[in-house]
C-alpha positions in Angstrom: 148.8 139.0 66.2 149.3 137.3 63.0 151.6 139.0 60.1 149.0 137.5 57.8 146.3 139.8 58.9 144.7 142.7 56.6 145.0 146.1 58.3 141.1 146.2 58.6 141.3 143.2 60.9 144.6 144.6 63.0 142.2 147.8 63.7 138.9 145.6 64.9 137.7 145.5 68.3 135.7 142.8 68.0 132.2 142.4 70.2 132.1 140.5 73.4 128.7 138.1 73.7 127.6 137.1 77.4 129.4 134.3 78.9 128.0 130.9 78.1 129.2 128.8 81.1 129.0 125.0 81.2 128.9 124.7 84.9 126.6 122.4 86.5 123.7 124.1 88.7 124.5 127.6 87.5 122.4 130.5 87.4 122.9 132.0 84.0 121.2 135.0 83.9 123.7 137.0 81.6 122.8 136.3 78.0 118.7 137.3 77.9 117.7 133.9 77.5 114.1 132.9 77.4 113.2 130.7 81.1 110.9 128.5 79.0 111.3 126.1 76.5 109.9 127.2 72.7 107.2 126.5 71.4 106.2 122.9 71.1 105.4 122.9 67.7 108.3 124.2 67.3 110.2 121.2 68.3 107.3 119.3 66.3 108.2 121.2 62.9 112.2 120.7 63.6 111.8 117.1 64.0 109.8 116.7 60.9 112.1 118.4 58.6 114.9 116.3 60.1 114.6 114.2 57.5 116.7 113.1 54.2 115.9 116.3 52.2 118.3 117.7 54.6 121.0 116.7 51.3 119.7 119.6 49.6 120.1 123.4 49.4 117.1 125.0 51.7 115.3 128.0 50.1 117.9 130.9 49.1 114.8 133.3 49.7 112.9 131.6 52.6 109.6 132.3 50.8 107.6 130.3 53.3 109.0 132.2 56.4 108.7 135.6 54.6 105.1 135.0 53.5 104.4 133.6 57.2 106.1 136.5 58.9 104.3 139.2 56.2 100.8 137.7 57.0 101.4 138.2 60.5 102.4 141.6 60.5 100.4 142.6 57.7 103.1 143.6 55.1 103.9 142.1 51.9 106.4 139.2 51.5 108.9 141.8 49.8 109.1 143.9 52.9 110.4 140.8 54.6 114.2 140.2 55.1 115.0 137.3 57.0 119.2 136.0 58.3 121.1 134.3 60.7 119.6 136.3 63.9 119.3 140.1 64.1 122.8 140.4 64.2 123.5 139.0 60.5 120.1 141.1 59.7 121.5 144.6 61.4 125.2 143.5 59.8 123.6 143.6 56.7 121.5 147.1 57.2 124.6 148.9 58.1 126.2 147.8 54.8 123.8 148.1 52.8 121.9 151.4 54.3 123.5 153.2 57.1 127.1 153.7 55.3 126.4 157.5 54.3 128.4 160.5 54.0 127.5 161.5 57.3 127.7 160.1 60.2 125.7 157.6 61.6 124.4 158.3 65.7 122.7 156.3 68.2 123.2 156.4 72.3 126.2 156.7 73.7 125.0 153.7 76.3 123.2 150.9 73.9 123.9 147.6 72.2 127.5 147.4 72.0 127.4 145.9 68.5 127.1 149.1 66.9 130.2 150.8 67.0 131.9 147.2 66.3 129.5 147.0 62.9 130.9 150.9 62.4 134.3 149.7 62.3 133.8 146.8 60.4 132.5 148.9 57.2 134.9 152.3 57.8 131.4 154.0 59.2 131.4 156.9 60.7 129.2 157.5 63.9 128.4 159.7 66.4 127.0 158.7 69.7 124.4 160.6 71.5 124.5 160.9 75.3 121.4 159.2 77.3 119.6 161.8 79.6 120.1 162.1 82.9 117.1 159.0 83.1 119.2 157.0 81.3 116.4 157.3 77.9 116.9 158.5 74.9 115.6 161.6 74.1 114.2 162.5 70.5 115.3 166.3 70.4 118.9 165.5 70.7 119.2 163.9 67.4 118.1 166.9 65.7 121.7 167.2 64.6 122.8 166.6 61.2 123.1 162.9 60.1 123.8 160.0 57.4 121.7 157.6 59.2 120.3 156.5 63.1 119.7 153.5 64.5 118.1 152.6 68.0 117.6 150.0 70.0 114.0 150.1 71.5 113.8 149.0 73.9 117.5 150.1 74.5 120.3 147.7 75.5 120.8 147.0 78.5 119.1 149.6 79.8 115.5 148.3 78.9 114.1 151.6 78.6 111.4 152.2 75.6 110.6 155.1 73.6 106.7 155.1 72.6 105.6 154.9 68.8 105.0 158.4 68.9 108.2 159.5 69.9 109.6 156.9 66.9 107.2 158.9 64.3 108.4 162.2 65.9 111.8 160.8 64.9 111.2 159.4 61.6 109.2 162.8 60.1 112.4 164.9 61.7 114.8 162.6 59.7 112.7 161.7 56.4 115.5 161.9 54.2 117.7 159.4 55.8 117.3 155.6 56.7 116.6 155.2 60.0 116.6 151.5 61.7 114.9 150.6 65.1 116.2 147.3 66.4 113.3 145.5 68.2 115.0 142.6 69.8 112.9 142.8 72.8 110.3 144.7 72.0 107.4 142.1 73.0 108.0 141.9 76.3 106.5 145.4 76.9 107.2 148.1 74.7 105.4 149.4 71.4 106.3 148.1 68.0 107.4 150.8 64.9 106.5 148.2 62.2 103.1 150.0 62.0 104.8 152.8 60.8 106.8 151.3 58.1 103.1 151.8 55.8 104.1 155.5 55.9 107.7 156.0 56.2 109.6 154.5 53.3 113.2 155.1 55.5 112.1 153.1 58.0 113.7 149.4 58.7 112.3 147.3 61.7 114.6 144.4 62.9 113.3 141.3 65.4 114.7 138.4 66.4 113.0 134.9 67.4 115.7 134.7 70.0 114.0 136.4 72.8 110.2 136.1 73.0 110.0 132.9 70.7 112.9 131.5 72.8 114.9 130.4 69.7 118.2 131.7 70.5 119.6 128.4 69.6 117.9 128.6 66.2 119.6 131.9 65.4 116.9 133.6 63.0 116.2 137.4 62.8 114.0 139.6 60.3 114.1 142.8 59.2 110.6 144.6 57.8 110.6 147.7 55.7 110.0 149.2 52.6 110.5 146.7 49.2 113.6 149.2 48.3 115.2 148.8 51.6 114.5 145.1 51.7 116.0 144.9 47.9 119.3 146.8 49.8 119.8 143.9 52.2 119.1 141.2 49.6 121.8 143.2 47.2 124.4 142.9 50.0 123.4 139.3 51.3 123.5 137.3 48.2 127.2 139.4 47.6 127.8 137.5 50.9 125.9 133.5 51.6 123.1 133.1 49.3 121.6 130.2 51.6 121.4 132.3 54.8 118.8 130.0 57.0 118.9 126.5 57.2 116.2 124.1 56.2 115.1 123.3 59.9 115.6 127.1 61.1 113.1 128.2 58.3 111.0 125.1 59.7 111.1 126.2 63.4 110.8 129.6 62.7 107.2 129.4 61.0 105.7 127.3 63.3 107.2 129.6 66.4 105.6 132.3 64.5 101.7 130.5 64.2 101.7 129.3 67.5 100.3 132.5 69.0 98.8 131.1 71.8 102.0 129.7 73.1 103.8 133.4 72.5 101.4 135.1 74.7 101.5 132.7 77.1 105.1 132.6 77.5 105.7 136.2 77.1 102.9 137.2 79.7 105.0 134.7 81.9 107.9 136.4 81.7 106.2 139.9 82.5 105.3 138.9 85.7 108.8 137.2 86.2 110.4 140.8 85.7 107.7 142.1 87.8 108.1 139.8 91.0 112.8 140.3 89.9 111.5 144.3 90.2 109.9 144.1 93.7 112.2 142.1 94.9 115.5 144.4 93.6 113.4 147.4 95.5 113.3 145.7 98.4 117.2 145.4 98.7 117.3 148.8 98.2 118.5 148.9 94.5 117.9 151.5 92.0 115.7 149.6 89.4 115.3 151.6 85.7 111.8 150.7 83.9 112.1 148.0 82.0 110.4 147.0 78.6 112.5 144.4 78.2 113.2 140.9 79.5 116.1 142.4 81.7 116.1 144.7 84.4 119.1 147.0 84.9 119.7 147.6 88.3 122.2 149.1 90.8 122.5 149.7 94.6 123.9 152.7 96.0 126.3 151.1 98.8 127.9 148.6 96.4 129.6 148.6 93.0 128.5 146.8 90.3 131.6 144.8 89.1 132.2 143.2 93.4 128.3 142.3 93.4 128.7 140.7 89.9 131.9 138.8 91.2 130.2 137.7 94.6 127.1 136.2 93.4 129.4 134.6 90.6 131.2 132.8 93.6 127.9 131.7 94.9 127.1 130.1 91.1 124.8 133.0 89.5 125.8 135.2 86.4 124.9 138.4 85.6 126.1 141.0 83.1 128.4 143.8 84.4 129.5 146.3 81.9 132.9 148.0 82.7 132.1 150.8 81.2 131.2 154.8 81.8 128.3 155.7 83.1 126.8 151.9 83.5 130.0 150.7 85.6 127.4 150.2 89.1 124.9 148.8 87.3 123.8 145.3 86.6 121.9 143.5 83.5 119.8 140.8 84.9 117.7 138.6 82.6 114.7 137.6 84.0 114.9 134.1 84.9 112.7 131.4 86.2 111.0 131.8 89.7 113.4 129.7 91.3 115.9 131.5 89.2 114.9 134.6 90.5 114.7 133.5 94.6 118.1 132.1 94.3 119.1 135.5 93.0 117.3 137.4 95.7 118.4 135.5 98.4 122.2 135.9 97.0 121.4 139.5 97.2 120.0 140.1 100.4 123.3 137.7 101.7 125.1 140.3 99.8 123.8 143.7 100.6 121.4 143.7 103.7 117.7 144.5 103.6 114.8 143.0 104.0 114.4 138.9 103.0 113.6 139.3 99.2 111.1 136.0 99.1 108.5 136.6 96.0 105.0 137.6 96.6 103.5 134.0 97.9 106.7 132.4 98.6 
């Protein structure tokens, strides 16, 4: 550790992101990655901005990308925030709006960011135990609070709460901002952004990295009340005035217009998680329901960190967390279909049970 260092960053823990291996013929299927290739209009739009106004400044306030992204989910371009992914977007909603006198909660078991973001900014927090379902359960965050955020569906579980359980939520807990992060919420679970219309504390945050496959574009939003939004503006331009790039701002609207390519792609990786479902039953695992592009899975006769380790040594990555409660389980991002039989056939090497070939194989 260096002598140089502020206390602050002596105290951080910082967050771990999923492995991104370099090895030839690997199975990566750790990091949530979309199987499919954006949008190709997409790539059209990046190419085309590629070009020599690249020498100048892009637009500090993304107006084309907030009036595209307001249009489509039928807001006004000032309840639009957009960053560097949803993790510059949620960095920026717990400085600006979840720093309150009291503490801020969310699950005990969910994105792994959080508490890092609560360090960060001296927040403090509370977490709130998952049931015994591993969900989250409205009626234990009547408690008192500064703030709550939630992942839905929640990380890496992939469990969802419904819209009405959200709105349950949100009237309980009017007086304090409450943020649901979204990052997969199109692969099966019901959106809160509808509510946004009559909750002024709500703030919804998305990512392009998931279900537009733009993870290496790095652009998130946030949606939510103008005096929210105005928050996060306050605390980014205190921070990087430019946040997106010229050609992310570029690839970003045209992922977000090319609708047809969005269903497509997500419906195709439904049935992905699907046939990766089956197939985990089969072998005998316990499979929680997922809304999400990720299962989370474990088998009752083996631990979760030696299956993680033996299919590593046969070239496929999953995510094992070493932690409480989740230490057996395993996140597995729904691949391809080849992706997926190489998996399955791993597993049944691994574990026994019946040949885990997909339906038509």
């Amino acid at each position: 550790m260096s002598r140089f260092w502020s206390a602050l960053t002596h105290r951080l823990a910082p967050y771990t992101p999923g492995e991104q291996p370099r090895l030839a013929g690997m199975v990566k299927l750790n990091t949530n990655e979309h199987p499919l290739g954006p949008s190709p209009l997409v790539l059209e739009a990046i190419r085309a901005e590629a070009a020599g106004t690249l020498r100048l400044y892009p637009d500090p306030r993304a107006t084309a990308l907030r009036e595209t992204l307001a249009a489509y989910h039928g807001v006004a371009p000032e309840q639009i925030f957009v960053g560097n992914g949803s993790d510059e977007v949620l960095a920026h909603a717990f400085a600006a709006l979840l720093k309150q006198k009291d503490p801020l909660l969310f699950p005990d078991i969910t994105y792994s960011f959080y508490p890092v973001y609560c360090r960060l900014f001296d927040i403090a927090f509370e977490t709130v135990p998952l049931d015994g379902s591993m969900a989250v359960r409205i009626a234990d965050y009547r408690r008192p609070a500064g703030a709550i955020i939630l992942a839905n569906p929640n990380a890496p579980t992939g469990v969802a709460l419904s819209r009405a359980e959200i709105a349950t939520l949100l009237n309980e807990h009017a007086g304090i901002p409450v943020v649901i992060d979204e990052a997969y919420v199109d692969f099966g679970a019901e959106s809160a952004v509808p509510l946004v219309a009559s909750h002024p504390n709500l703030l919804v945050v998305h990512t392009l990295s998931k279900s537009r496959a733009l993870a290496g574009l790095r652009v998130g939003y946030a949606v939510g009340d103008a005096a929210l939004i105005e928050g996060l503006n306050r605390v980014k331009d205190s921070f990087n005035s430019y946040p997106l790039g010229r050609i992310a701002q570029a690839g970003a609207i045209a992922a977000i217009k090319d609708e047809a390519w969005f269903q497509e792609a997500r419906a195709a990786v439904i049935a992905g998680r699907e046939r990766l479902t089956q197939g985990l039953v089969r072998l005998g695992f316990d499979v929680l329901p997922s809304a999400a592009n990720f299962v989370f899975a474990r088998h009752p006769k083996h631990d979760g960190k030696t299956l993680a380790a033996q299919l590593r040594m046969r070239a496929i990555i999953v995510r094992h967390f070493d932690a409480p409660r989740i230490s057996d389980y395993l996140r597995i991002t729904v691949g391809s279909d080849e992706q997926i039989q190489r998996l399955l056939a791993a597993l049944e090497e691994l574990v026994g049970g019946p040949i885990a070939t997909l339906p038509g194989s």
